[in-house]
MDAnalysis code that builds the backbone (N, CA, C; Angstrom):
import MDAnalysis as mda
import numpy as np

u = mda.Universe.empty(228, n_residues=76, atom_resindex=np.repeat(np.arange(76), 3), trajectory=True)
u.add_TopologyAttr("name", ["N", "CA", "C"] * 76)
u.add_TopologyAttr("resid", np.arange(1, 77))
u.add_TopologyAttr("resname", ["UNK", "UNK", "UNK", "UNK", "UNK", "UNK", "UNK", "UNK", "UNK", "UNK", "UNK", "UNK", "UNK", "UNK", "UNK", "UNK", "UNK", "UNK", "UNK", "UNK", "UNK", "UNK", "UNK", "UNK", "UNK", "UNK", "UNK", "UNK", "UNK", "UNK", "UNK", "UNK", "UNK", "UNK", "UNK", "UNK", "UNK", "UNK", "UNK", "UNK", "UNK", "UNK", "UNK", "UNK", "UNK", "UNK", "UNK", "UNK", "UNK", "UNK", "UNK", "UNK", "UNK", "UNK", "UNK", "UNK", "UNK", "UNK", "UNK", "UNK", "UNK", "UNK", "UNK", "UNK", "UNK", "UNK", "UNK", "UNK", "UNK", "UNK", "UNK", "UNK", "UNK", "UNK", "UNK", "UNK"])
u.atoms.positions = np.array([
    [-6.229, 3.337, -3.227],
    [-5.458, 3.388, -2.036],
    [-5.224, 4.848, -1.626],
    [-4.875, 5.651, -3.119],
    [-4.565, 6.906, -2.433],
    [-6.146, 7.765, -1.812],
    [-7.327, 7.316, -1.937],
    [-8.171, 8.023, -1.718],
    [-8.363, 7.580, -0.017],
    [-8.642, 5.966, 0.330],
    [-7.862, 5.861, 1.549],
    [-7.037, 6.084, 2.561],
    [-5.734, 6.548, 1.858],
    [-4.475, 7.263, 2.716],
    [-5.237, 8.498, 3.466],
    [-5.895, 9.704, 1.970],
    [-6.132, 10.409, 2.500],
    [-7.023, 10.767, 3.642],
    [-8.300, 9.682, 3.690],
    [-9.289, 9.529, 4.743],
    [-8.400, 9.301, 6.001],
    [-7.628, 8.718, 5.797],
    [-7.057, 8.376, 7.283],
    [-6.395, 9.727, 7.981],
    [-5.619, 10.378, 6.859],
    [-4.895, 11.027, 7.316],
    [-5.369, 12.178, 8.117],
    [-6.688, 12.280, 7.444],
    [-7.520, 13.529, 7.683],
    [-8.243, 12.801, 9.305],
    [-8.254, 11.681, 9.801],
    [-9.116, 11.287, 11.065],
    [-9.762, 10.503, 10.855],
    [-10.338, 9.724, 9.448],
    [-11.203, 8.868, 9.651],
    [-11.145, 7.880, 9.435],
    [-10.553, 7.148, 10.500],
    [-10.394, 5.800, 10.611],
    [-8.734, 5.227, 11.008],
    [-8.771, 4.028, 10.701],
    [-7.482, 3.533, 10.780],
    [-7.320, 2.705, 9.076],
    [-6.054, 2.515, 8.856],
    [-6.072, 1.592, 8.001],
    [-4.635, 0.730, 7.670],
    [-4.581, -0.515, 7.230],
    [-3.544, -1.362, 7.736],
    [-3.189, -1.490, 5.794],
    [-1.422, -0.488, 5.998],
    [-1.039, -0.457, 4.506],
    [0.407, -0.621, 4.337],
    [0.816, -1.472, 3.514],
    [2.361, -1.275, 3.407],
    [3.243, -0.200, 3.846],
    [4.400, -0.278, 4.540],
    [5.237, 0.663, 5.181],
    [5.667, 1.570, 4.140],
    [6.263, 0.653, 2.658],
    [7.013, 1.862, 2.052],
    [6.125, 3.242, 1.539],
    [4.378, 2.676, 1.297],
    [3.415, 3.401, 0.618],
    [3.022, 4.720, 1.655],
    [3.456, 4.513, 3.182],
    [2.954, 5.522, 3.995],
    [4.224, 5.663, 4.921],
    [5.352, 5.786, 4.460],
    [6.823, 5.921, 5.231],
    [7.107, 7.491, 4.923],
    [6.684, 8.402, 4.267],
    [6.872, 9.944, 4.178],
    [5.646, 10.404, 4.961],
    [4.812, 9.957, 4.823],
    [3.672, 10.433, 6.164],
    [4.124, 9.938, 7.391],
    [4.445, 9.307, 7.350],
    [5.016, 8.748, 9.079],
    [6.027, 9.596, 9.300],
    [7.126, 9.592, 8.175],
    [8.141, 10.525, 8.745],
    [7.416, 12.225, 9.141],
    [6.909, 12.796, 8.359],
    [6.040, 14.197, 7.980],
    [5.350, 13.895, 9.446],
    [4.783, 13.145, 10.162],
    [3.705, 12.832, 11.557],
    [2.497, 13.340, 10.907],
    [2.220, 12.797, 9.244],
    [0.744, 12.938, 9.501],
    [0.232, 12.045, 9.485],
    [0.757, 10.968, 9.752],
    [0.303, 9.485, 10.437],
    [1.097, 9.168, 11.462],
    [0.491, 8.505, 12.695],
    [1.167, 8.089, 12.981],
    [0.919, 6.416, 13.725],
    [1.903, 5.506, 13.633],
    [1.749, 3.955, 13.474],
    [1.575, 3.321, 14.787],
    [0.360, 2.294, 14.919],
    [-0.195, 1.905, 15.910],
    [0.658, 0.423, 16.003],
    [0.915, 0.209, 17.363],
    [1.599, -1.094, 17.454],
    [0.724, -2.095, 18.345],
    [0.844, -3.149, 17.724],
    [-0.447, -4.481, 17.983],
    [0.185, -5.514, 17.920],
    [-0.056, -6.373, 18.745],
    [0.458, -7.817, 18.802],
    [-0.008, -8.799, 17.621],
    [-1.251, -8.785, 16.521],
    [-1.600, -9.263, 15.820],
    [-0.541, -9.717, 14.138],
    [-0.472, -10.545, 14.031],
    [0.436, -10.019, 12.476],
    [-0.994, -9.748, 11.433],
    [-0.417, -8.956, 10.652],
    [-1.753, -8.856, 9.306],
    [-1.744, -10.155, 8.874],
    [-3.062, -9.813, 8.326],
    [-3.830, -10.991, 7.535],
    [-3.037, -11.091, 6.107],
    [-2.847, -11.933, 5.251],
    [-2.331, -12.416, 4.002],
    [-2.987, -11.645, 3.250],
    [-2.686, -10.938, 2.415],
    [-3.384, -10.136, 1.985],
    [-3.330, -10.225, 0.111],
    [-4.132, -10.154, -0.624],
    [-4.054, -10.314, -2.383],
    [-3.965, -8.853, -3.018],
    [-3.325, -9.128, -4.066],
    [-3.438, -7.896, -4.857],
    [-3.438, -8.189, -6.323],
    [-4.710, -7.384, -6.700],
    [-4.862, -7.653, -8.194],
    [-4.544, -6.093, -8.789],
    [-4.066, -6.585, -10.532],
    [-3.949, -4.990, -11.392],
    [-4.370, -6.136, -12.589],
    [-5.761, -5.192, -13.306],
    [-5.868, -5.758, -14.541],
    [-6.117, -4.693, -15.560],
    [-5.830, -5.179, -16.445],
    [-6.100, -4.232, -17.844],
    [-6.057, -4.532, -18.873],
    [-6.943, -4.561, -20.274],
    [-7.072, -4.604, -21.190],
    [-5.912, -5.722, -21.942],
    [-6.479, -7.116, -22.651],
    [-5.003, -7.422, -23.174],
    [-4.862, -6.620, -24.922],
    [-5.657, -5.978, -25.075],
    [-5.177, -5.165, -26.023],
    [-4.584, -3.528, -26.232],
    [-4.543, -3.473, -24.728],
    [-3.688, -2.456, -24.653],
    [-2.055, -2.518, -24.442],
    [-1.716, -1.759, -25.383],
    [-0.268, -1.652, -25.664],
    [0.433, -0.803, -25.343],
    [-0.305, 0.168, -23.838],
    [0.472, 1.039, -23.134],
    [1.431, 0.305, -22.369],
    [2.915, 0.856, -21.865],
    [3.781, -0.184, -20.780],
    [3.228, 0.434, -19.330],
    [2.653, 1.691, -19.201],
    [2.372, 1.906, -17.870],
    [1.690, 0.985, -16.858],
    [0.462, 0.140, -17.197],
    [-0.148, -0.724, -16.870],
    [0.813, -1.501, -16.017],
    [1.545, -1.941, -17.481],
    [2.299, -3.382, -16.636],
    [3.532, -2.613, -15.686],
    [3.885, -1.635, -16.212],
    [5.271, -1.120, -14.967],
    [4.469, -0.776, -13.428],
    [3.069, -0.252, -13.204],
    [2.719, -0.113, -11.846],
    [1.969, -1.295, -11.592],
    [1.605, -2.446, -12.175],
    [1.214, -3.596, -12.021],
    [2.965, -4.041, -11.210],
    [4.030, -3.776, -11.834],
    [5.395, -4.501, -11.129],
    [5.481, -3.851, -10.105],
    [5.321, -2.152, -10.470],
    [5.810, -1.787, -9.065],
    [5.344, -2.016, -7.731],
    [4.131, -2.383, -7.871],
    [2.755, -2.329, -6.863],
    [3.286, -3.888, -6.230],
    [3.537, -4.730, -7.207],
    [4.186, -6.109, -6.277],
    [5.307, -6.179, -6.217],
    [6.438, -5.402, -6.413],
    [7.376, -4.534, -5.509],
    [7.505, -4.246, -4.340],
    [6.228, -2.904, -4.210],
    [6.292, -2.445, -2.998],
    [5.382, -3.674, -1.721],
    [4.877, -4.217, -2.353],
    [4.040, -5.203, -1.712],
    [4.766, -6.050, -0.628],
    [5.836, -6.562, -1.953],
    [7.050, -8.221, -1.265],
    [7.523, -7.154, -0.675],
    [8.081, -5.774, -1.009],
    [9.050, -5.669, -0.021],
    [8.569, -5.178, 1.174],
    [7.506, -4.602, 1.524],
    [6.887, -4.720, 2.522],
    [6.396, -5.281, 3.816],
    [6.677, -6.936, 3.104],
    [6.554, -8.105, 3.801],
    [7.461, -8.645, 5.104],
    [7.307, -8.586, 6.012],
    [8.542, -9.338, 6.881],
    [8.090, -10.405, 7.299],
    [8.961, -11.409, 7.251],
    [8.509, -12.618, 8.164],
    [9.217, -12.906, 9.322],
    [8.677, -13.595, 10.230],
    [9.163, -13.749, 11.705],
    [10.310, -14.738, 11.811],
])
């Protein structure tokens, strides 16, 4: 994602990403947010890793990531 952010930020392209993940670039104006009548598409998110790894980082940005995800979400 972060290699994404940065393509955008730099001009190339558009890209459709959770508010909280690009809410300091929006504030900063090095993005700035296009408004469309469409709602986004439903979107999945996977984090996998090793079940024999016994690092906690995995699983804490595996939570945080569907964290920032739900809270991201609004419904109408």
């Amino acid at each position: 994602m972060a290699s994404l952010l940065t393509m955008v930020a730099q001009g190339i392209g558009v890209a459709l990403m959770p508010e909280p993940i690009v809410r300091q670039m929006l504030d900063d104006q090095q993005l700035i947010e296009l408004n469309i009548d469409q709602a986004a598409p439903a979107l999945s998110f996977n984090c996998s890793w090793r079940l024999d790894d016994d690092r906690i980082l995995p699983q804490l940005l595996a939570n945080s990531s569907r964290e920032i995800m739900t809270d991201g979400i609004q419904t109408a």
